[in-house]
Structures are given as structure tokens and as C-alpha cells.
C-alpha positions as CSV (number, residue, x, y, z in Angstrom):
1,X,-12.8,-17.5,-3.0
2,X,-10.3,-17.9,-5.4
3,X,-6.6,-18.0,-4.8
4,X,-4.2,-16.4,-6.9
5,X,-0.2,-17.6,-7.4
6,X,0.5,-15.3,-9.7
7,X,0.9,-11.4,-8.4
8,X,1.5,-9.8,-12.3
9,X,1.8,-10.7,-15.9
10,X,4.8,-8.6,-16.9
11,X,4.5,-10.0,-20.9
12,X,2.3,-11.1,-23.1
13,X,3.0,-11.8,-26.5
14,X,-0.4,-12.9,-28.3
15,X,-0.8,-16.5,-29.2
16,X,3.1,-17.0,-28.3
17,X,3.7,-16.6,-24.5
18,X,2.8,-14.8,-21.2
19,X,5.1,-14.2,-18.4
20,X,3.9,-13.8,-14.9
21,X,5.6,-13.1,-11.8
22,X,4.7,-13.9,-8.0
23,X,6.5,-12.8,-4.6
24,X,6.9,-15.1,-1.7
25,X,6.6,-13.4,1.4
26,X,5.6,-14.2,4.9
27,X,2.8,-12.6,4.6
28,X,1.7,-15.8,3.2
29,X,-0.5,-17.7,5.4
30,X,1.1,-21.2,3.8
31,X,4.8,-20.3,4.0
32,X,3.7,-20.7,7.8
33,X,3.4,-24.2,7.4
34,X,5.9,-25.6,4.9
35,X,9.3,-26.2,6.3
36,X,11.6,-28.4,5.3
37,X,14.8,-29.2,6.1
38,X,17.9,-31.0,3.9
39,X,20.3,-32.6,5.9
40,X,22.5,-30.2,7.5
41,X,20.3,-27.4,6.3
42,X,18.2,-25.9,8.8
43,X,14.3,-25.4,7.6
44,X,13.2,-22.3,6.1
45,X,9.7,-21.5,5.0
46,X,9.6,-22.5,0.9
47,X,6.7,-22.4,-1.5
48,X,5.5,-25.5,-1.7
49,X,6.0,-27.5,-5.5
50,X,2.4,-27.7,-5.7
51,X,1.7,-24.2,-5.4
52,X,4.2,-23.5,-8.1
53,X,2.9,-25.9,-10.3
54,X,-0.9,-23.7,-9.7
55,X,1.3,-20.7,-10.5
56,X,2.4,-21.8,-14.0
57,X,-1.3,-23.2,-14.9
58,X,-2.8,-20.0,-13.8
59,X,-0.2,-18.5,-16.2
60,X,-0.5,-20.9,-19.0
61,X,-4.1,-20.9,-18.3
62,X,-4.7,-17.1,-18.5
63,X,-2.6,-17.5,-22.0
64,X,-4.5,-20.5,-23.9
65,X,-7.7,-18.7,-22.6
66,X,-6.7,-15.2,-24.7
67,X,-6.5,-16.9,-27.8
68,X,-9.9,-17.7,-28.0
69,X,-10.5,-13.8,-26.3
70,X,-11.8,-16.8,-23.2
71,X,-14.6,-17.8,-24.7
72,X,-13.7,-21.3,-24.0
73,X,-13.6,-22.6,-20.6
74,X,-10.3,-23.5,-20.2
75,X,-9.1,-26.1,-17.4
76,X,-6.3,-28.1,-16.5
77,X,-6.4,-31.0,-18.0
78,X,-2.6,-32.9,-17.5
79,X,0.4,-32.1,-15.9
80,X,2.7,-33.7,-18.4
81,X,5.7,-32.9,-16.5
82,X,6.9,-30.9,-13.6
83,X,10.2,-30.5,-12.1
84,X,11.8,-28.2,-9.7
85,X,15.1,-28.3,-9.0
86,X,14.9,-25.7,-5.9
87,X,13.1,-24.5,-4.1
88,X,11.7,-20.3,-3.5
89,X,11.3,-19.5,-0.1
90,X,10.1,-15.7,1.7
91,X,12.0,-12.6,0.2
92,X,12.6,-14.2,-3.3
93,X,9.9,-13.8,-6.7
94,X,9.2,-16.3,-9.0
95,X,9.0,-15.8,-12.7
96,X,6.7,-18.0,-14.8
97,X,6.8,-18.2,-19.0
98,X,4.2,-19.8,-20.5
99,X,4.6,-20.8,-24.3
100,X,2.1,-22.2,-26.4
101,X,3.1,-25.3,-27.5
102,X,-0.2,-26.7,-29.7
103,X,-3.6,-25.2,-30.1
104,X,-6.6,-26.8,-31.4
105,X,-10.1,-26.4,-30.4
106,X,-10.3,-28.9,-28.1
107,X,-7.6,-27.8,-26.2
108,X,-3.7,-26.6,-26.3
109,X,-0.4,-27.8,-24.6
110,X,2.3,-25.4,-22.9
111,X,5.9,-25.8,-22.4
112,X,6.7,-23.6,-19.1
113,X,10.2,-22.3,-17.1
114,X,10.2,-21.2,-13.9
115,X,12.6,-19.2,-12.8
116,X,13.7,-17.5,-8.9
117,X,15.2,-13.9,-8.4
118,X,16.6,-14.4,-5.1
119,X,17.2,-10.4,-3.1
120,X,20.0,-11.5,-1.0
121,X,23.0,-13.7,-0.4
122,X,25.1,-14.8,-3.6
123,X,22.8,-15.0,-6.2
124,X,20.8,-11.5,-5.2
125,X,19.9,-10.0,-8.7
126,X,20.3,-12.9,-10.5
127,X,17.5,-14.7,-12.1
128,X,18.3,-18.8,-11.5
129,X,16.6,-21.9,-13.2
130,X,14.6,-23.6,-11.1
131,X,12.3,-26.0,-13.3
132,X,10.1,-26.7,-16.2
133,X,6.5,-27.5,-16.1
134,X,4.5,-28.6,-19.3
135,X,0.7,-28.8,-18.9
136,X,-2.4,-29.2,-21.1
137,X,-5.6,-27.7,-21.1
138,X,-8.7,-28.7,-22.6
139,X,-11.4,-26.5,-23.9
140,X,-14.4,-27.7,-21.9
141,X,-17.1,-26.3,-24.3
142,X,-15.6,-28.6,-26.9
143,X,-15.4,-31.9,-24.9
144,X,-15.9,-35.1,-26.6
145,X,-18.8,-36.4,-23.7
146,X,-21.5,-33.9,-25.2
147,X,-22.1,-32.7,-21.8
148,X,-22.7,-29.1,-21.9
149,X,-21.7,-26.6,-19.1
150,X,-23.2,-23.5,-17.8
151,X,-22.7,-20.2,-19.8
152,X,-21.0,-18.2,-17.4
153,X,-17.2,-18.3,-17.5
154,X,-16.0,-19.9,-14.1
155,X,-12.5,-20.5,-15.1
156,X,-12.3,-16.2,-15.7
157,X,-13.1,-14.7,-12.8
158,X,-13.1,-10.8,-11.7
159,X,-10.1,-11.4,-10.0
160,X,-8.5,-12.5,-13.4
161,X,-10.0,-9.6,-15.0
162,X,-7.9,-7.3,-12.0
163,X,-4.7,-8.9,-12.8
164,X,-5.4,-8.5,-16.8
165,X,-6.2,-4.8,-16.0
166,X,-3.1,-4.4,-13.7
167,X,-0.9,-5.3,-16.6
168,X,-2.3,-3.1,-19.0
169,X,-4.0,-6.3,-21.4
170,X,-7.7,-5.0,-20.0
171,X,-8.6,-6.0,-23.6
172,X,-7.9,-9.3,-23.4
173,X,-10.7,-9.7,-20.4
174,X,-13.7,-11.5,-21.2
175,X,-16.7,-9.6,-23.0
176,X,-19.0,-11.0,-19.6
177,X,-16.9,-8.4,-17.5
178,X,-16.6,-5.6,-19.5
């Protein structure tokens, strides 16, 4: 089983930048769990940071990936930085943009915002800041060990292919699922 942070890519702009977004709701097994408080703040159920930080690589990850039309296995290789000044919590969506920040056949680096729409209280309606999260990805196929990896896609899965196809970018999906 795979989990998804990401509910829709809402832009792609090929070998630029992809823009994904993802609703927290209580519907959410993990929001269940996670519930801080800060000082005289009562808790609420938030998205936890590393769940966030999945959200953006799954983002950044589906973008790299395109450029090569996935024929690479791309994976996570480094999260250079990641900070989040706030935090999203139930009711509110979460908008992650991915840019492409160096490509090379052994991999590629992204530079990534993250961004809450909150639906009520004083900032309903208005997308706010909430961090930046720069990653890099390596091509697996293209590793400098020699060791070789099975043929089939693993990063890609059908589910990916569902979200490509959900946003319209069904040519983008790997050849393997077509």
C-alpha cells in the first residue's frame, strides 16, 4: 500500500514546476494522533512536518520523474532543507510548488513553497506562507555503485498514474501503465 499526501496536481508546467494540493481532514486516520499544544494554546489535530515534507517529495518527485517521461527511478535522495513556520491542521489545504532547480542524469534538485488556505477564522480565503522545502533526488538507474535495479518502475505506481490522469497530464504516465 502506498500512501498519498498529495490529493491533486492543479499545474504542471513541463521541466519548470508542478503544483499539487492536499486537504487535511479528519477523515485522516493520523490527524487522530498528532496534537500539540503551544503554551496557552489548546491542542488541535495538525498535519504532522513529516508528512508535509512526504507531500512536497511526492510533488517534486512526480515532477523530476516527467522529465525523463519516468523512465528513471527517481527517489529521495536529501532533504537539503525544510522549514515550516505553521502548522495545517483539519478543514484547511495545503498547496505544494515544486520547481526544478538542476537536472542532470544522475539526478535533479528542487526548491519547494508550501503554502495553507485556511476556510475559516481570519485568514479564510487567503493563501498564507508556511515554509520552504528543497530536496534532491537521484536517478537510481544512473547510480555511481553499478548496482542495477529491477525493470519495473516502483517509484510510479498505478496510484500515481490515477492522480496524473485526475489532473488531465495522463500523458505524462509511464509507458508500463498505458
Amino acid at each position: 500500500m502506498r500512501w498519498m499526501w498529495i490529493d491533486n496536481i492543479i499545474e504542471y508546467v513541463d521541466g519548470q514546476s508542478m503544483t499539487a494540493i492536499k486537504n487535511v481532514s479528519l477523515a485522516e486516520e493520523y490527524l487522530h494522533d498528532h496534537f500539540p499544544s503551544d503554551g496557552e494554546l489548546p491542542a488541535v489535530p495538525v498535519m504532522p512536518a513529516s508528512l508535509v515534507i512526504e507531500g512536497m517529495a511526492q510533488t517534486a518527485g512526480i515532477l523530476v520523474g516527467a522529465q525523463s517521461g519516468f523512465r528513471e527511478k527517481v527517489v529521495l535522495a536529501k532533504v537539503v532543507k525544510a522549514q515550516l513556520h505553521e502548522d495545517a491542521t483539519h478543514g484547511e489545504t495545503i498547496r505544494y510548488t515544486a520547481d526544478i532547480a538542476r537536472l542532470s542524469p544522475t539526478g535533479a534538485a528542487t526548491r519547494g513553497v508550501v503554502d495553507r488556505l485556511g476556510h475559516a477564522g481570519p485568514h479564510a480565503g487567503k493563501w498564507i506562507n508556511i515554509g520552504q522545502i528543497d530536496l534532491m533526488f537521484s536517478h537510481i538507474d544512473n547510480n555511481m555503485s553499478g548496482l542495477r535495479f529491477p525493470e519495473e518502475n516502483f517509484v510510479f505506481s498505478d496510484n500515481f498514474r490515477t492522480l496524473l490522469e485526475g489532473a488531465g497530464l495522463a500523458s505524462l504516465a509511464p509507458a508500463a501503465y498505458s
